[in-house]
KEDREN-862340 format. One record per residue: x, y, z of N, C-alpha, C in turn. Coordinates in Angstrom, 3 decimals. Example, Ala and Ser with C-alpha at 12.3 -4.5 7.8 and 13.67 -1.06 7.14 Angstrom:
REM residues 2
       nX       nY       nZ      caX      caY      caZ       cX       cY       cZ
   13.190   -5.690    7.800   12.300   -4.500    7.800   13.200   -3.300    7.800
   12.850   -2.250    7.080   13.670   -1.060    7.140   12.900    0.030    7.870
//
This chain:
REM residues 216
       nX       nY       nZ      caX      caY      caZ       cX       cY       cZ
    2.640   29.749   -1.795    2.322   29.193   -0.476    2.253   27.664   -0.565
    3.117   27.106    0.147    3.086   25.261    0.514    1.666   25.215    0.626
    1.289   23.905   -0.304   -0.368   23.576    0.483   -0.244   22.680    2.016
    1.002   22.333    2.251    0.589   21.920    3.712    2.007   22.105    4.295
    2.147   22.718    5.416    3.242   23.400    6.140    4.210   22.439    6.301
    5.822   22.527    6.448    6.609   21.676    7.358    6.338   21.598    8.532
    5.822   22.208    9.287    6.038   22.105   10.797    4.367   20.742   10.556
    3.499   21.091    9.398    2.376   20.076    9.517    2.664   18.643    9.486
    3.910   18.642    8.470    4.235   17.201    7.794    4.783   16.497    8.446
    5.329   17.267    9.639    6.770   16.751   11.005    5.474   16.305   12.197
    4.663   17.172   11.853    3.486   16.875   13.581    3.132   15.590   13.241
    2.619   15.718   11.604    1.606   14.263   11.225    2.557   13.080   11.663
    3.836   13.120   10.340    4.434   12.180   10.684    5.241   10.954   12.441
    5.279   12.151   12.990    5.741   12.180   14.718    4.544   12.079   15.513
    3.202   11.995   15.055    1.679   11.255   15.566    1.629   10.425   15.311
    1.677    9.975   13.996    1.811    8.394   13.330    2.795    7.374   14.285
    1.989    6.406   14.141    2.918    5.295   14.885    1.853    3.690   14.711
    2.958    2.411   14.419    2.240    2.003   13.975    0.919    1.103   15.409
   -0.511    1.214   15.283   -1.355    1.106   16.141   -1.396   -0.063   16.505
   -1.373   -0.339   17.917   -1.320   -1.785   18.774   -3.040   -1.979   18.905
   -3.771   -0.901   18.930   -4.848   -1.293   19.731   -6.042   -0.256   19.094
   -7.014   -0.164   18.629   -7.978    0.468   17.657   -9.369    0.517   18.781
   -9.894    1.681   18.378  -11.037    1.993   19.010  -12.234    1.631   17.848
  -12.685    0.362   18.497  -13.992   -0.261   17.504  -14.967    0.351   17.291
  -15.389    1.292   17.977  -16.288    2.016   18.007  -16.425    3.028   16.887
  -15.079    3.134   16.254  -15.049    4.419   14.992  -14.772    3.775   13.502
  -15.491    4.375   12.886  -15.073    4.302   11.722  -14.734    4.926   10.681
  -14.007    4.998    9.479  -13.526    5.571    8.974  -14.501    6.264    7.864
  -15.362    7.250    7.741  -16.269    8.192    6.608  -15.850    7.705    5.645
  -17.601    7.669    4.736  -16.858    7.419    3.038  -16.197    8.206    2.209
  -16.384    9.551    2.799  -15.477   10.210    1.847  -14.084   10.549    2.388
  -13.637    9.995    3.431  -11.987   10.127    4.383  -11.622    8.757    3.380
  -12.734    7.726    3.517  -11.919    6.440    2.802  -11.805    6.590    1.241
  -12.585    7.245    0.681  -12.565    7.626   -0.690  -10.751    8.543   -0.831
  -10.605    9.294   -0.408   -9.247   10.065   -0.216   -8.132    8.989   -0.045
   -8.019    8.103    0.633   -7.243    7.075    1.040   -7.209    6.185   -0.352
   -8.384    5.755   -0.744   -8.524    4.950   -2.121   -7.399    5.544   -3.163
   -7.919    7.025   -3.661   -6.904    7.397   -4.334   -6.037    7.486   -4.237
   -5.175    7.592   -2.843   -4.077    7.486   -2.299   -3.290    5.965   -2.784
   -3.685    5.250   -2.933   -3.391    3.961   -3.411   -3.352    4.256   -4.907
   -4.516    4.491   -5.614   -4.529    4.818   -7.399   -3.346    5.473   -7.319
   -3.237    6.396   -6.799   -2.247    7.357   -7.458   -0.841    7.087   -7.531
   -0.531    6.087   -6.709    0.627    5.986   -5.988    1.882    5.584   -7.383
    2.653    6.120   -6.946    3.749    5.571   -8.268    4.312    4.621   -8.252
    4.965    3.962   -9.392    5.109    2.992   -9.263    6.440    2.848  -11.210
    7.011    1.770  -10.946    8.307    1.514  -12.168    7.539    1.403  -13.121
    8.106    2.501  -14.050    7.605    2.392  -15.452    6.123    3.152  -15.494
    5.223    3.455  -13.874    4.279    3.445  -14.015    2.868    2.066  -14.458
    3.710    1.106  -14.173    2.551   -0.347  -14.592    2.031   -0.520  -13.537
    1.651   -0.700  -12.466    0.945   -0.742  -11.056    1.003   -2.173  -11.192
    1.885   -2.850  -11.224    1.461   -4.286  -10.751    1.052   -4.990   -9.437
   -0.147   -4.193   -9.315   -1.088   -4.808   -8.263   -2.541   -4.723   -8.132
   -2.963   -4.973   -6.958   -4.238   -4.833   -6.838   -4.994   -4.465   -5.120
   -5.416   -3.922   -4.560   -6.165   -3.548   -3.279   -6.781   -4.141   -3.129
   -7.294   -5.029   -1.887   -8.254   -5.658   -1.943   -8.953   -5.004   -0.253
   -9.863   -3.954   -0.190  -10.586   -3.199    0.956  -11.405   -4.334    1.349
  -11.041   -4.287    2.904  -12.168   -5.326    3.691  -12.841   -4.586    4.791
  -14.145   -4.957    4.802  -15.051   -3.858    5.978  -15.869   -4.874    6.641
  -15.898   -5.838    5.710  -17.056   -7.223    6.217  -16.414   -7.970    7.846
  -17.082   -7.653    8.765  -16.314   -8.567   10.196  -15.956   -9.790   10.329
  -17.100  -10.643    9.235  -17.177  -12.212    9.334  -15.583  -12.279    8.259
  -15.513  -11.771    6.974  -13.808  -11.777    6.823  -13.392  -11.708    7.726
  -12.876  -10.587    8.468  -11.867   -9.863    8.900  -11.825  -11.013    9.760
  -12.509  -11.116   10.277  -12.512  -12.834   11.586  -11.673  -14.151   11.171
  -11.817  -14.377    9.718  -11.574  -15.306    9.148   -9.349  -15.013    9.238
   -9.490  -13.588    8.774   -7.938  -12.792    8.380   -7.509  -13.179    9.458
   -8.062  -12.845   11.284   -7.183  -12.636   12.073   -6.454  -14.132   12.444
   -7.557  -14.983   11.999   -6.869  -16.009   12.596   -5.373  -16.956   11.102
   -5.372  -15.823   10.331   -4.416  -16.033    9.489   -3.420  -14.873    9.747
   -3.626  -14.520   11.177   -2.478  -13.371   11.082   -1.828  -13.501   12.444
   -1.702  -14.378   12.968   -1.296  -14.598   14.383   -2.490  -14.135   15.667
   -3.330  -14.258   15.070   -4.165  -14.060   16.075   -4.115  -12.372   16.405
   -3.765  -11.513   15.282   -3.701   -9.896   16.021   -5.192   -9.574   15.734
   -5.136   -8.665   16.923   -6.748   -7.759   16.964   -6.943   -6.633   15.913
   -6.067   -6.444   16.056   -5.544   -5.359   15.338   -7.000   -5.399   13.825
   -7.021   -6.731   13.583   -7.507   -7.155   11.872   -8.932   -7.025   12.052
   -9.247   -7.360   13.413  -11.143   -7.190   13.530  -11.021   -5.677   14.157
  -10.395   -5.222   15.192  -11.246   -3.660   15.650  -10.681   -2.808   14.769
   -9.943   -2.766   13.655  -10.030   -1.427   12.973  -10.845   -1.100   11.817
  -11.210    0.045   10.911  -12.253   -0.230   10.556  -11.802   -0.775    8.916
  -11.050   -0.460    8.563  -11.140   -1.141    7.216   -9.103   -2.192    7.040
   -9.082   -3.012    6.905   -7.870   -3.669    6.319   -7.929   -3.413    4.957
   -6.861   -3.457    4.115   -6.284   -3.386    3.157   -5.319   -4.352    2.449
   -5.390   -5.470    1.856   -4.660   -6.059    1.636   -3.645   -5.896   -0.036
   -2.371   -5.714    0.416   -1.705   -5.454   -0.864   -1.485   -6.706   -1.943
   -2.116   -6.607   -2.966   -1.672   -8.009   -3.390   -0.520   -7.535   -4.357
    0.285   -8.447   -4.974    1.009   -8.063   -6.151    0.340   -8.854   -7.676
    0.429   -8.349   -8.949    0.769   -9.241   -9.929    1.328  -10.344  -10.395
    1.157  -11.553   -9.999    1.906  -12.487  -10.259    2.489  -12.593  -11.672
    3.776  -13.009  -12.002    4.484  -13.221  -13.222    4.095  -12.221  -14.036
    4.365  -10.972  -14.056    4.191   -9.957  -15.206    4.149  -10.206  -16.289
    3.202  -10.093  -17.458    3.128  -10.603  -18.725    3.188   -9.379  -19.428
    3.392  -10.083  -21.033    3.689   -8.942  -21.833    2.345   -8.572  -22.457
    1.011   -9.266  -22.231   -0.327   -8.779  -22.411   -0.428   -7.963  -21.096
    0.182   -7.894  -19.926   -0.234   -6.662  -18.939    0.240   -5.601  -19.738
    1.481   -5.438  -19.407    2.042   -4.534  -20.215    1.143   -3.760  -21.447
    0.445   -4.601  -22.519   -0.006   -4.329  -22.960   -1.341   -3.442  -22.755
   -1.672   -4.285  -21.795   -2.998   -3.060  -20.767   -3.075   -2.096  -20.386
   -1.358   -1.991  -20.253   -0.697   -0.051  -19.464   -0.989    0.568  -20.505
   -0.243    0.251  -21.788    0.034    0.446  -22.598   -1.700    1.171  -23.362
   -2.507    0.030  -23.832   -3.281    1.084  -24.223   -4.429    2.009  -23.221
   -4.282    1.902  -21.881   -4.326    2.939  -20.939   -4.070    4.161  -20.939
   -2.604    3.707  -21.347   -2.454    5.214  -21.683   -2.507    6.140  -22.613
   -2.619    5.194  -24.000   -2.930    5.665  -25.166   -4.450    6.402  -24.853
   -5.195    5.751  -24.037   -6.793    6.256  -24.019   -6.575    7.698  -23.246
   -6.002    7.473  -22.051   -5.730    8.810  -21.071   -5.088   10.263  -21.687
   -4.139    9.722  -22.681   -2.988   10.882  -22.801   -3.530   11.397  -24.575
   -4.588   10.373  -25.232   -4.955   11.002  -26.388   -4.054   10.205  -27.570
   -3.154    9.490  -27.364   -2.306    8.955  -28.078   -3.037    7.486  -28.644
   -1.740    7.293  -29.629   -2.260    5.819  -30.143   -1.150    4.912  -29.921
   -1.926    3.421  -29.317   -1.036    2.336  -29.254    0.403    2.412  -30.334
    0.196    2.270  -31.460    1.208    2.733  -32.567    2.276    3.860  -31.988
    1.677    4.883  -31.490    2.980    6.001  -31.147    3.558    5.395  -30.351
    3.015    4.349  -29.257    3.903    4.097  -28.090    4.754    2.557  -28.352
    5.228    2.139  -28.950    5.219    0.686  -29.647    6.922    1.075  -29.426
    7.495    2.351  -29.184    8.919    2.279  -28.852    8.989    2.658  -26.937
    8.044    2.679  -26.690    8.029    2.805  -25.093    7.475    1.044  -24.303
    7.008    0.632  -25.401    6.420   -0.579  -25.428    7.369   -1.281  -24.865
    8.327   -1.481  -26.233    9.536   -2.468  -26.444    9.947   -1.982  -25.467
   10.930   -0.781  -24.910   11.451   -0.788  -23.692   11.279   -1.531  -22.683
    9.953   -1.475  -21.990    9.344   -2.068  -20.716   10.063   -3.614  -21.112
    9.136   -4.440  -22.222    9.342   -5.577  -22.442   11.292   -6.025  -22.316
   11.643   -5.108  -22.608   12.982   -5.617  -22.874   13.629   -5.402  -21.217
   12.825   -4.928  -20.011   13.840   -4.111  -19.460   12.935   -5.388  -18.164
   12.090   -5.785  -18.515   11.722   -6.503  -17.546   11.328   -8.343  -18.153
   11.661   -8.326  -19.156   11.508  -10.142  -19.693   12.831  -10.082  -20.718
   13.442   -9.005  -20.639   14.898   -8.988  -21.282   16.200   -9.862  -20.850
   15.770   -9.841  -19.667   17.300  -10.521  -18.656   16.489  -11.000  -17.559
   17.180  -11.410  -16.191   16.800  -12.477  -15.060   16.316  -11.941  -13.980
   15.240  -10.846  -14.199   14.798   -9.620  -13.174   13.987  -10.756  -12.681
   13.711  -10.944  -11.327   12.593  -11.708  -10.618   11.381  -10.894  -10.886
   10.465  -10.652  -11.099    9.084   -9.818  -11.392    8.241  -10.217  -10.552
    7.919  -11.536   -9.799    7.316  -11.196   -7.996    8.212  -10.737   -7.145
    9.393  -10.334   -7.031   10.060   -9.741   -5.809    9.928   -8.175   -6.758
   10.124   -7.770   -7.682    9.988   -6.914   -8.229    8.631   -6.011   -7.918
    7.605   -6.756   -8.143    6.093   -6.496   -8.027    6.354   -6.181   -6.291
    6.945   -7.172   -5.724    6.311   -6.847   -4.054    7.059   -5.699   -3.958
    8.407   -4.923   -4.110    8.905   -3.826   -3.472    7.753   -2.780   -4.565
    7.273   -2.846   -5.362    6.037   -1.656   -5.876    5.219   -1.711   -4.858
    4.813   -2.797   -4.337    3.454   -2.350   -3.816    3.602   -1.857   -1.879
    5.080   -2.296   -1.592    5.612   -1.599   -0.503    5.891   -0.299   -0.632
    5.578    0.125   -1.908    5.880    1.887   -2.548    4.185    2.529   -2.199
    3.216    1.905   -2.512    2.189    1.864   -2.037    1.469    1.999   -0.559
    2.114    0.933    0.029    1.711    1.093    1.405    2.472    2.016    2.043
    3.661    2.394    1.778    4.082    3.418    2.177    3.003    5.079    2.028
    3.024    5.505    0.550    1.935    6.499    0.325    0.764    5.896    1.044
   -0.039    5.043    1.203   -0.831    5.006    2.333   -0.994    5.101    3.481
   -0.097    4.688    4.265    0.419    5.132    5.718    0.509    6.410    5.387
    1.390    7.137    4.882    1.993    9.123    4.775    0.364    9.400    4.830
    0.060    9.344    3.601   -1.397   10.326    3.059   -2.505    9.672    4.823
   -2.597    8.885    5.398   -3.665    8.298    6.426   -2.725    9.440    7.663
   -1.764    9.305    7.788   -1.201   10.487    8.996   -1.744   11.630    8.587
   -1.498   12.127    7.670   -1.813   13.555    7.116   -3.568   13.518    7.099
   -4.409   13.015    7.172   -5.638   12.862    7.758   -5.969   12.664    9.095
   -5.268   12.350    9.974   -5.397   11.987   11.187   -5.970   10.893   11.301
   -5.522    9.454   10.662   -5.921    8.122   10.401   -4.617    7.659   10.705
   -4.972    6.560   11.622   -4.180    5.292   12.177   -3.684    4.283   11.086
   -3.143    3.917   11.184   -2.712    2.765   10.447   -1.418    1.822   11.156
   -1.965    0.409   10.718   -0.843   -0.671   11.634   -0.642   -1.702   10.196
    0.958   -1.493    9.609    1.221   -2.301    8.310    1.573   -3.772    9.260
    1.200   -4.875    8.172    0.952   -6.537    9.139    1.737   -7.092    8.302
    2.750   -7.754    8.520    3.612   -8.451    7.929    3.408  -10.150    8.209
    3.296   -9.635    9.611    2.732  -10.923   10.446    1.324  -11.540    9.839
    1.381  -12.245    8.910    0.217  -12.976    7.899    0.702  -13.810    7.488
   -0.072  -14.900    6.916   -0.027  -16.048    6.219   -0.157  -15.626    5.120
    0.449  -15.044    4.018    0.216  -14.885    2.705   -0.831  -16.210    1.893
   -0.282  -17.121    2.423   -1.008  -18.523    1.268   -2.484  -18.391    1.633
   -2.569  -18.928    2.702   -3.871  -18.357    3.135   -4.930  -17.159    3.020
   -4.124  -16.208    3.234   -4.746  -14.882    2.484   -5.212  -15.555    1.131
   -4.389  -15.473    0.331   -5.001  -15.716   -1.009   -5.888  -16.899   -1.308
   -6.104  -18.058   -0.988   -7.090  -18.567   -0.357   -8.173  -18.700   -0.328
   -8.063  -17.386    0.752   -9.537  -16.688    1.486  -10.276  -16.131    0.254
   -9.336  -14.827   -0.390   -9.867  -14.130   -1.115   -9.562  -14.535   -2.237
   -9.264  -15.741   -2.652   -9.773  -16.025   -4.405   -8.615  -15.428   -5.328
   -7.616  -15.051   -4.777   -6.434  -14.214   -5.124   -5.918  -14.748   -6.695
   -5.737  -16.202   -6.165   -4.716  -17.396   -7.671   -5.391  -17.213   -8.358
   -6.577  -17.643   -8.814   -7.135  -17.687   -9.336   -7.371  -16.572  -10.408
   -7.223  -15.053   -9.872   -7.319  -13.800  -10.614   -5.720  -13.544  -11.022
   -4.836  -14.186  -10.368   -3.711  -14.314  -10.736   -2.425  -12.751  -10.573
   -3.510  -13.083   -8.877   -2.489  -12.313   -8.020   -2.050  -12.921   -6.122
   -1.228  -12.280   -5.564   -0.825  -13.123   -4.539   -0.743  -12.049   -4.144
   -0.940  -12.126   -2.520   -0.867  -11.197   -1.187    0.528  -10.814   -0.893
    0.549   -9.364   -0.580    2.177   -9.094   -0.488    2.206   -8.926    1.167
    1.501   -8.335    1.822    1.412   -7.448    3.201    0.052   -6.781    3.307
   -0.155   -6.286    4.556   -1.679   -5.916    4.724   -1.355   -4.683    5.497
   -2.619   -4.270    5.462   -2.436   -2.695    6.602   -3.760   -2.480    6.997
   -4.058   -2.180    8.559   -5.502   -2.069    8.920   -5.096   -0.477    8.998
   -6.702   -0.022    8.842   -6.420    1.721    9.416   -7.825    1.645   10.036
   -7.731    2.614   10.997   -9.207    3.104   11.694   -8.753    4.113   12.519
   -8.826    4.382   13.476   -8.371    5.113   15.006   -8.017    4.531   16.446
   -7.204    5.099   16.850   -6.446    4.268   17.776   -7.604    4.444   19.218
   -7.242    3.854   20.309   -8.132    3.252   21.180   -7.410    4.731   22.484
   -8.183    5.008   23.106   -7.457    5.781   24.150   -6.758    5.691   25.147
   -6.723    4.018   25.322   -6.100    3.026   26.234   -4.725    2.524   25.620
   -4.642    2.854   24.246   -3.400    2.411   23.874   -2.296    2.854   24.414
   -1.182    2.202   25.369   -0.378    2.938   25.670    0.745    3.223   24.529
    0.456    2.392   23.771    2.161    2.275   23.014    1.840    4.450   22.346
    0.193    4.817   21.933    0.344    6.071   21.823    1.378    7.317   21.967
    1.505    7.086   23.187    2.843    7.900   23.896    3.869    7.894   23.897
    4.106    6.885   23.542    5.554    6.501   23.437    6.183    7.261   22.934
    7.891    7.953   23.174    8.610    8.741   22.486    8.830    7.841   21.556
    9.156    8.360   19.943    9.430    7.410   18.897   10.882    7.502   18.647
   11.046    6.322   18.536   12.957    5.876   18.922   13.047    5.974   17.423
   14.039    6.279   16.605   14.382    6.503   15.575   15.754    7.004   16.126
   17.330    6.136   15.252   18.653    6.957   15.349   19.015    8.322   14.967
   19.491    9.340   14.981   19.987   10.722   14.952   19.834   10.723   13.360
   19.609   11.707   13.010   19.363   12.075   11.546   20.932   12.045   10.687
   22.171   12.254   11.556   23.156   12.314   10.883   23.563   10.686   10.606
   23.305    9.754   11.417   23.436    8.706   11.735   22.825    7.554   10.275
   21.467    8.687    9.582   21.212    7.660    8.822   20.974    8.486    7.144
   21.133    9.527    7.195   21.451   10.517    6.256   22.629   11.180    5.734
   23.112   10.824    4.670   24.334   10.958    4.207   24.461   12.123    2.883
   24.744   13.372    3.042   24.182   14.430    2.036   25.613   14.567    1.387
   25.657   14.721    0.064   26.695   14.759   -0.852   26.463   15.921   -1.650
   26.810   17.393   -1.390   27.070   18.193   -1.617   26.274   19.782   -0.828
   26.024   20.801   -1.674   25.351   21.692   -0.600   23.624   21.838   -0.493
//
């Protein structure tokens, strides 16, 4: 038995839409936001290195500070928690090294066994002319993606913000310094009952139009 139906995954997804307008009044439970958290931990990512970091905001006097680094959207004060994606700046081969004995601790292994999974990474990402902040930002757009999915499948709103001042963001929150930079943000809470954009049929082109299947 599927733990959650197709006809569930088609409703969630076709409810989802991204939110113009949030009902301030609600907020998101600690244990709905705890589910969401892991939703982020878990999320996959190249090689498995997570080059990033979450930064959860609930405080208003922030969020006040955010909106006016985000074009002025509301969006950043009435929902209940923002999320800001940061990335890893300049991937080092001491991060690496951090995955590395991570996983030696998790999986029971020793740094030594992994010293040929090691070299790989190193070679496959400081080997040749890979950019590693544009690299880092499409991971953590792998991220906000599984966050948006897993927040539908709860019946949680979410509005991803592109529309930000990255420099500023980081800034605010002390980002350089820890020696990471803001990629994109995402507020989630619940949508407002006045929102009209709610209703809206969701325009998306014909499935043949953007799906191309190569064999049976």
């Amino acid at each position: 038995m599927k733990p959650v139906s197709n006809e569930t995954v088609l409703k969630q997804l076709n409810w989802r839409y991204a939110t113009k307008k949030f009902d301030t009044s609600r907020r998101i439970s600690d244990d709905d936001w705890s589910t969401l958290e892991q939703s982020l931990v878990l999320t996959p990512s190249s090689f498995g290195l997570q080059p990033w970091r979450f930064i959860v905001i609930t405080d208003q006097e922030t969020k006040s500070q955010l909106k006016a680094m985000s074009w002025g959207q509301h969006q950043v004060t009435d929902g209940s928690h923002v999320v800001v994606f940061a990335i890893r700046k300049n991937l080092s081969e001491s991060d690496i090294d951090k995955y590395v004995a991570r996983t030696a601790e998790v999986r029971g292994a020793t740094v030594e066994a992994l010293a040929g999974f090691r070299k790989m990474m190193v070679g496959a990402l400081h080997g040749g002319k890979m950019d590693l902040n544009h690299w880092a930002a499409l991971q953590a757009y792998i991220a906000l993606g599984q966050f948006m999915a897993t927040a539908a499948m709860m019946g949680i709103d979410t509005c991803p913000m592109e529309g930000i001042d990255p420099a500023k963001y980081d800034a605010l929150l002390g980002l350089p310094e820890q020696g990471y930079a803001t990629s994109v943000a995402c507020v989630a809470g619940y949508r407002a009952d006045d929102d009209k954009y709610a209703a809206l049929p969701k325009v998306r082109f014909k499935t043949d139009d953007v799906v191309v299947r190569i064999g049976k």
